[in-house]
C-alpha positions, -999 to 999 in steps of 0.1 A, spaced: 0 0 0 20 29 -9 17 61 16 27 93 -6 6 118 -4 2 157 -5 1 182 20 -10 216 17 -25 244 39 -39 271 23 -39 312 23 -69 305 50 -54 282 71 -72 252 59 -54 217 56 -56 195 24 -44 158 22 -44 144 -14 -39 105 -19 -41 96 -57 -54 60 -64 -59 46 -96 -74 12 -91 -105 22 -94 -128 49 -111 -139 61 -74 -128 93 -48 -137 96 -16 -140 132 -1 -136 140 37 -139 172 53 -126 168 92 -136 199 119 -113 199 151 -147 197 172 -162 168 193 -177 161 226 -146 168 241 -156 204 233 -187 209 249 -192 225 288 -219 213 308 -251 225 300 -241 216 265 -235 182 260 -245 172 222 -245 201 207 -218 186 182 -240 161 172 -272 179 165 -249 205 146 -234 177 124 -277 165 122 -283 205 111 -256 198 86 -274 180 64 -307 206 65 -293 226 34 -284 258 21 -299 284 -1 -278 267 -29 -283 226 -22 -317 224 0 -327 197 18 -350 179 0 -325 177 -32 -297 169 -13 -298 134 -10 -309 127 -47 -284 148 -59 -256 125 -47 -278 91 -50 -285 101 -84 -246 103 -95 -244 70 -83 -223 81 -48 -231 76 -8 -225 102 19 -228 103 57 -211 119 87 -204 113 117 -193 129 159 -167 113 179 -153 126 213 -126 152 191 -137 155 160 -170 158 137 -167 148 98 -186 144 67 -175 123 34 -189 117 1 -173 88 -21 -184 92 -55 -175 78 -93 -145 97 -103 -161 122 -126 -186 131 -101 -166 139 -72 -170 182 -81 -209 178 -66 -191 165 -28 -166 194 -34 -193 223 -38 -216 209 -12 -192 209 15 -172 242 5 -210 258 2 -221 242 40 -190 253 52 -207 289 56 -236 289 43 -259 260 63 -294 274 74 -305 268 106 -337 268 107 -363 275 137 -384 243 124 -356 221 112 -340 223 146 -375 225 168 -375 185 144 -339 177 151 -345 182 187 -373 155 183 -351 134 165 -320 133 189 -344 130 217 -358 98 203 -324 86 193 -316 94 230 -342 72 240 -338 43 222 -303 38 237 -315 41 270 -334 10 265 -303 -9 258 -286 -24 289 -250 -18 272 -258 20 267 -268 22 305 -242 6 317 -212 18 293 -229 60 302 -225 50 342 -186 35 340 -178 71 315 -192 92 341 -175 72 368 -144 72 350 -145 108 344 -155 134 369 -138 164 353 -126 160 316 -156 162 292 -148 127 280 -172 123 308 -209 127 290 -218 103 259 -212 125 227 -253 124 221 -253 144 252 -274 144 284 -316 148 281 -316 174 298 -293 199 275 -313 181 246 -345 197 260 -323 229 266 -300 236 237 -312 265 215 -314 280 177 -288 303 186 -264 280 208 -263 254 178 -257 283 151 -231 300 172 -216 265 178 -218 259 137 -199 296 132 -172 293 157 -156 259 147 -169 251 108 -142 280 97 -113 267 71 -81 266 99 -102 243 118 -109 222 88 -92 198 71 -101 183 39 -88 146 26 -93 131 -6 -81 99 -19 -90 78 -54 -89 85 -91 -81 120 -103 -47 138 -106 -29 159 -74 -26 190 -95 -62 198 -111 -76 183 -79 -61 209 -60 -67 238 -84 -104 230 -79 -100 231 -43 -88 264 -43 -113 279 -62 -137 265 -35 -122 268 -5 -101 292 -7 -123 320 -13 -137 313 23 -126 338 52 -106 325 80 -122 329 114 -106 329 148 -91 296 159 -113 283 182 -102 272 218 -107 240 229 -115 226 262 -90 215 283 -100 202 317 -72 174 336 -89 144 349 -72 137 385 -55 106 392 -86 77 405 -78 69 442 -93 37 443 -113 9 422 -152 19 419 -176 1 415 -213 5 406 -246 -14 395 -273 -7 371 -306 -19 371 -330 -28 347 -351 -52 323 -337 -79 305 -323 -116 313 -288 -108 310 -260 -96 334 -231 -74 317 -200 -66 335 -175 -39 318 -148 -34 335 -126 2 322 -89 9 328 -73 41 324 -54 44 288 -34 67 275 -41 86 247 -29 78 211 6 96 209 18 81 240 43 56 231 22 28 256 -6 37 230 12 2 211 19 -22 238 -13 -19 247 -19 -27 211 -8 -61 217 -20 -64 255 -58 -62 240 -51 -88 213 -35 -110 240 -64 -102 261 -96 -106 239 -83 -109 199 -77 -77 186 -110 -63 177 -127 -96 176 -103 -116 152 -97 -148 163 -108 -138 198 -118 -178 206 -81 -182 209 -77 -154 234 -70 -156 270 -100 -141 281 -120 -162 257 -105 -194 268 -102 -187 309 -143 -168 307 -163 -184 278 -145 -220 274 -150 -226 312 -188 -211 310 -185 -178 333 -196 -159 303 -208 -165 273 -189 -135 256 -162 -112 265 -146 -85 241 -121 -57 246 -122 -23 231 -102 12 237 -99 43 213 -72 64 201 -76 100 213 -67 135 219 -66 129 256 -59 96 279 -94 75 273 -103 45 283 -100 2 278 -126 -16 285 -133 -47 287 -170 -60 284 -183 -95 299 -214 -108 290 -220 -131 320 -232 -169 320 -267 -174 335 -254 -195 357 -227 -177 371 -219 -146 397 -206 -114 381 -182 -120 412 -172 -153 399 -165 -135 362 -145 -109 377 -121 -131 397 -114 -149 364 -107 -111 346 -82 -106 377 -60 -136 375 -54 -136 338 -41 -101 341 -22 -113 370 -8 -139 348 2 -110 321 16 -88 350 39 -117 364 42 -145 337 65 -129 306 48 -140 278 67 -158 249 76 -149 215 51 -174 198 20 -157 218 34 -126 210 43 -130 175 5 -141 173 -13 -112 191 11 -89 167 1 -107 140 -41 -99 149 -35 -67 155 -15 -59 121 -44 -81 104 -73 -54 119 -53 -26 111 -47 -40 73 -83 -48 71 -99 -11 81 -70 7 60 -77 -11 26 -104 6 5 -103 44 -9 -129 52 15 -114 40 44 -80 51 31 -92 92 29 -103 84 64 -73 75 77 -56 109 65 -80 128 86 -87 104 112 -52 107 124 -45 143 117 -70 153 145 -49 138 169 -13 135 155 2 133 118 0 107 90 31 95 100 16 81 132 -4 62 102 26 52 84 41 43 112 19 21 129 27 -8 118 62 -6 125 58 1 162 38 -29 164 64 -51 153 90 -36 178 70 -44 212 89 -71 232 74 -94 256 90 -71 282 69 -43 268 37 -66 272 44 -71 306 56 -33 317 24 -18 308 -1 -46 316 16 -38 350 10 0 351 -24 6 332 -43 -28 347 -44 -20 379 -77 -26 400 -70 8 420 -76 37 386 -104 8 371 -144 9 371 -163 -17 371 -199 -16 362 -224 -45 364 -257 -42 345 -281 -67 370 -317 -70 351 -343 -71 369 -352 -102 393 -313 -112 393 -297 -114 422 -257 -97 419 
């Protein structure tokens, strides 16, 4: 997979990455805003989500209603999406089509109407959406261990934001939000596929660069102090099933631990779910029926985040009995060294997911942005490499200072009518 590609910031302060593929007639457009959950102070919370929903209500130039079968009808797909740092939008079209994506998003950039209606049915909308995961047990539960985990940072609320700002957020808070971060040097733009570097970025110019620069925008910064001690917690509600997730403090994607850690979760529970029935968690929880499914899953960030580790608990069993199991194979990876063949393997998994969610244009003008919002495409260019150079020793060294029960929250999910 070869990794050249263009850099340019322009007169405005806006970043373009340009990727040229030829295999296939196809380019994928992404336009990336430094702005997430992370961003928003209590009373708040969402407001980067409904303005990425208010996104797609239209402009004087593309309204709503011919939005969608504008782009269906050239035969390309579009969506967007919030994380905790950063909101984005994409468009992957045929080749030749690819100037519709360009103008839309250079046009929305500025020019998105915000509506008293539109929002007054957004608000609906979110509120629903809100809804429906609280009737999930693994939305309860996973909302009560963030909260618990974070008491300070804004990584603390879930990036659809609490009811009650939903009920609270106004016209003006969402437009104001929409003005001070959708400005080109908080933007970058990242294009990979079919077309040639030159024109490609002769036509973003004309588009973008026309657009006036706006203040940088400051970005919340609140330190989470060091946990004292293990929590733990229980939530209640219907269902049949017991859930245990148990979260340890991680540190955030530039930290040099970031790849250890890597390996530690492929050991753990099979790097993303590949060939996780040869895991140790698998084998010592699922094989010996204390669960009947156990993953892993942590995320690379601006700031230090979290692993977690979620246990889907056997009828039979005590979340007590799960837990204890959890505890001694990290024991085991604290004190045991592993060997080269285990870790050789878990390498392996974890070069196989990355491989796999790095291969297509799409997901390849993804990458571009998804690592400039928190580093530099060399941390994707690199990432691979750093995998290869963790040593058993490594494995060990940080299993020993991020699992510890002391900075961990564990959270049990008990439905209703079972006894913890």
């Amino acid at each position: 997979m070869a990794n050249k590609i263009t850099q340019v910031t322009l007169k405005n302060g806006m970043k373009i990455m340009l990727k040229e593929i030829h295999t296939a007639p196809i380019i994928s457009s992404w336009i990336w805003y430094r702005v997430g959950s992370k961003d928003e102070p209590t009373g708040k919370t969402g407001i980067s989500h409904w303005t990425e929903h208010m996104q797609f209500k239209g402009t004087k130039k593309f309204p709503a209603n011919i939005l969608d079968k504008a782009i269906s009808r050239e035969g390309g797909r579009w969506n967007a999406s919030t994380s905790h740092d950063s909101t984005r939008y994409y468009e992957t079209m045929p080749a030749d089509k690819i100037d519709l994506a360009l103008r839309l998003e250079s046009d929305r950039m500025k020019n998105s109407i915000y509506n008293e209606k539109e929002v007054a049915s957004e608000r609906t909308v979110i509120i629903s959406e809100r809804e429906g995961h609280e009737n999930e047990p693994m939305f309860r539960l996973g909302e009560a261990v963030q909260q618990s985990a974070f008491r300070v940072h804004p990584y603390h609320h879930e990036i659809i934001g609490d009811m009650t700002d939903l009920h609270a957020i106004t016209r003006d808070d969402l437009y104001q939000h929409y003005r001070m971060y959708y400005v080109p040097n908080n933007a970058v733009l990242t294009i990979a596929g079919d077309f040639e570097t030159k024109e490609m970025l002769k036509r973003i110019k004309e588009l973008f660069e026309r657009i006036p620069k706006g203040p940088t925008p400051l970005r919340l910064k609140r330190v989470e102090p060091e946990q004292k001690g293990e929590v733990r917690l229980s939530v209640e509600g219907p269902g049949e099933t017991t859930f245990i997730q148990a979260a340890y403090r991680f540190p955030n994607a530039t930290h040099p631990d970031f790849f250890p850690l890597q390996v530690v979760d492929s050991l753990l529970t099979g790097a993303s779910g590949l060939s996780y029935k040869t895991a140790r968690l698998y084998r010592a929880l699922v094989d010996k029926e204390y669960a009947v499914d156990v993953s892993g899953w942590s995320e690379s960030t601006i700031d230090p985040y979290l692993y977690r580790i979620t246990i889907t608990n056997h009828p039979k069993r005590k979340p007590e009995e799960s837990i204890a199991v959890l505890d001694e194979e990290i024991k085991k990876l604290q004190e045991v060294l592993i060997s080269k063949d285990e870790i050789t393997r878990a390498v392996k998994q974890a070069r196989a997911v990355f491989a796999y969610g790095s291969e297509n244009i799409t997901h390849q003008a993804f990458w571009m942005g998804y690592v400039e919002m928190f580093s530099s495409y060399e941390w994707f260019t690199t990432y691979l490499d750093k995998l290869a150079k963790v040593t058993p020793q490594d494995v060990q060294r940080v299993a020993q200072k991020y699992l510890q029960s002391k900075s961990r929250v564990v959270g049990m999910y008990i439905p209703s009518g079972v006894e913890a």
